[in-house]
C-alpha positions as CSV (number, residue, x, y, z in Angstrom):
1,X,-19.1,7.3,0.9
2,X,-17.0,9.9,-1.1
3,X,-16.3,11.8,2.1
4,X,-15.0,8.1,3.6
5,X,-12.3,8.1,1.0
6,X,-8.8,10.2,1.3
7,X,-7.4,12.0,-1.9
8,X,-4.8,9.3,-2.9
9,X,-1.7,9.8,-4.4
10,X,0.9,8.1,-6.4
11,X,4.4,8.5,-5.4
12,X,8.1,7.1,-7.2
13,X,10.2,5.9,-4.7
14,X,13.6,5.6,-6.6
15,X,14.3,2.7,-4.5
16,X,13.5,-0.8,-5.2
17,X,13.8,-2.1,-1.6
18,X,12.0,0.7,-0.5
19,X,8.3,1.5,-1.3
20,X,7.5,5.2,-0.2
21,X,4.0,5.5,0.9
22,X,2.2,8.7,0.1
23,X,1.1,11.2,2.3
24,X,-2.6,10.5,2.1
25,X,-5.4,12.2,4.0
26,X,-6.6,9.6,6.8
27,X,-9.8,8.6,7.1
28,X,-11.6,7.0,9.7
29,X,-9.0,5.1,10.5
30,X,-7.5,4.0,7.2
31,X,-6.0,5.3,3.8
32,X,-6.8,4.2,0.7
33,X,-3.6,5.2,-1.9
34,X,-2.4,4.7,-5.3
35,X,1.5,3.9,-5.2
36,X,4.3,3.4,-7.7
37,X,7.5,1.6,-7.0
38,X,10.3,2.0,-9.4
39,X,12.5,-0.9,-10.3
40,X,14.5,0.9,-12.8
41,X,14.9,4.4,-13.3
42,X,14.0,6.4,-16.0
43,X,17.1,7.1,-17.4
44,X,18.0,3.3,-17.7
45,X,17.5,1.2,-20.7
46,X,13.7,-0.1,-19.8
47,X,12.3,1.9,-17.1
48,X,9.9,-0.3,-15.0
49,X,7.6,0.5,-11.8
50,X,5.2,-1.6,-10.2
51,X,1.9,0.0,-9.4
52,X,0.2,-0.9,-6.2
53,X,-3.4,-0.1,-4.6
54,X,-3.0,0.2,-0.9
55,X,-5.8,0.2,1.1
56,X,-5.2,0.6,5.0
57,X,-2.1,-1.8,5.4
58,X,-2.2,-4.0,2.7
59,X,-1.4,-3.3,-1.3
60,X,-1.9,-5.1,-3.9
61,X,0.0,-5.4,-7.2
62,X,-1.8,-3.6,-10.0
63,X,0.7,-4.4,-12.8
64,X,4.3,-3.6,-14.1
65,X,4.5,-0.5,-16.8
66,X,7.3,1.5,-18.0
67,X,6.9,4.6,-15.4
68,X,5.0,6.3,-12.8
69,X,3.9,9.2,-11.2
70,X,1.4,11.1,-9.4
71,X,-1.2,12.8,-11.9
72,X,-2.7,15.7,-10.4
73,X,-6.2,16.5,-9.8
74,X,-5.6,19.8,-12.9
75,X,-4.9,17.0,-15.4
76,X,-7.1,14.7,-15.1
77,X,-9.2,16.2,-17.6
78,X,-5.9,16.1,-20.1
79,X,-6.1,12.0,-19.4
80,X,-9.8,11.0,-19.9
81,X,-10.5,10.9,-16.3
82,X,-14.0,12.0,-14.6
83,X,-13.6,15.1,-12.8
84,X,-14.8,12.9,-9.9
85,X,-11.6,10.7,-9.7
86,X,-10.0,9.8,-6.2
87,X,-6.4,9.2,-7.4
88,X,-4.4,9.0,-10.7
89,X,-0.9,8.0,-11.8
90,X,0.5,6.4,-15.1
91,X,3.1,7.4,-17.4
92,X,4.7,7.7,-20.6
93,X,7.7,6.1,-22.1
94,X,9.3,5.1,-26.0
95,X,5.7,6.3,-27.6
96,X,3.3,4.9,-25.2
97,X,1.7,5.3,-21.8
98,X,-0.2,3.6,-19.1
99,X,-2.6,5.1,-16.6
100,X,-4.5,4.2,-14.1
101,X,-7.1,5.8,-11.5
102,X,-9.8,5.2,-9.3
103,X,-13.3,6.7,-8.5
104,X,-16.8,5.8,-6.5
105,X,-19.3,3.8,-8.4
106,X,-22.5,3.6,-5.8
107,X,-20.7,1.9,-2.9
108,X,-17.4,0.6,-4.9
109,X,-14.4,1.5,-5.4
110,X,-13.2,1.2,-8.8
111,X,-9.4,0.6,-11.0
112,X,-9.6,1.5,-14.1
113,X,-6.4,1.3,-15.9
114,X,-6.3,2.9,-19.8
115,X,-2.9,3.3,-22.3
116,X,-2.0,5.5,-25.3
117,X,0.1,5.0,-27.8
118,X,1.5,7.5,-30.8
119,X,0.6,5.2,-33.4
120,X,-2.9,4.2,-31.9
121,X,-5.6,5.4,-35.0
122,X,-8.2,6.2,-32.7
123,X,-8.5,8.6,-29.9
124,X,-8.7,8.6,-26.3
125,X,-7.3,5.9,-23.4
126,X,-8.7,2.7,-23.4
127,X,-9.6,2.6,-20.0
128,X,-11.3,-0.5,-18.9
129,X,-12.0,-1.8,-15.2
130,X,-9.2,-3.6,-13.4
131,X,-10.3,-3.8,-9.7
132,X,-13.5,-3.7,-8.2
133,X,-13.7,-3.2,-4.3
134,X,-17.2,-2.9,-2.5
135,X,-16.5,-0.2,0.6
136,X,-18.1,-2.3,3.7
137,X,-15.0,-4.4,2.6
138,X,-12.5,-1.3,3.0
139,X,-14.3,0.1,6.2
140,X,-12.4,-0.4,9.7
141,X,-14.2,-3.1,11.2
C-alpha cells in the first residue's frame, strides 16, 4: 500500500487566489499531497496559511495556522515524526508552531497534526489524529 502512495509535499503559494499544487510523484493515476496556501505573508502582522490534504483532485481544509512549509524527509526526526512519514509541513511563528503529517496505518491513511510552544512545560508535539482515510476510498476506481 506504501508503494500506492507518492512522496507528498507541502508548498506556500504567496498568493491567496492562487493555490500552487506540489510536484508530487503520481501514482496510479492519482496524487495524494499535503498543501499550504498562504493568506498573509510572513512578514505581515498575523501570518496565516490554510493547510489542505489533496488527494487526486479534491482537497480538503485541514485547518488555519500561522505559517507553512514543506518539512523535509531529513527533519522529520527533529519534529517527532516516524521515520516512515509520507509528507510533513507546519510551522513556527510568535513562540509557537503547528505541524502536521501523514503516514500508513494497515490500509489508512492517517493526519496527525501536533504544536509546540516555548512556554509548553513538557516536551515533545502533541500530535493527535486529525483525518483518517481508508485507501480503497483513495484508489482510482
Amino acid at each position: 500500500m506504501l508503494a500506492a502512495l507518492a512522496l507528498s509535499s507541502c508548498r506556500q503559494s504567496g498568493q491567496s487566489e492562487n493555490k500552487e499544487a506540489a510536484q508530487p510523484e503520481p501514482m496510479q493515476g492519482f496524487m495524494v499531497t499535503l498543501e499550504c496556501r498562504e493568506l498573509q505573508g510572513p512578514d505581515s502582522e498575523t501570518p496565516q496559511a490554510e493547510v489542505f490534504l489533496r488527494i487526486a483532485n479534491e482537497a480538503t481544509l485541514l485547518d488555519t495556522i500561522s505559517t507553512c512549509q514543506r518539512i523535509e524527509p531529513a527533519s522529520y526526526e527533529q519534529y517527532g515524526m516516524p521515520a516512515q512519514t509520507v509528507s510533513a509541513c507546519g510551522g513556527w511563528w510568535a513562540g509557537g508552531g503547528d505541524y502536521f503529517y501523514t503516514i500508513i496505518d494497515g490500509d489508512q491513511l492517517l493526519v496527525m497534526k501536533g504544536w509546540q510552544d516555548e512556554g509548553q512545560t513538557d516536551e515533545g508535539f502533541h500530535y493527535e489524529e486529525v483525518k483518517r482515510i481508508a485507501l480503497a476510498e483513495v484508489q482510482p476506481k
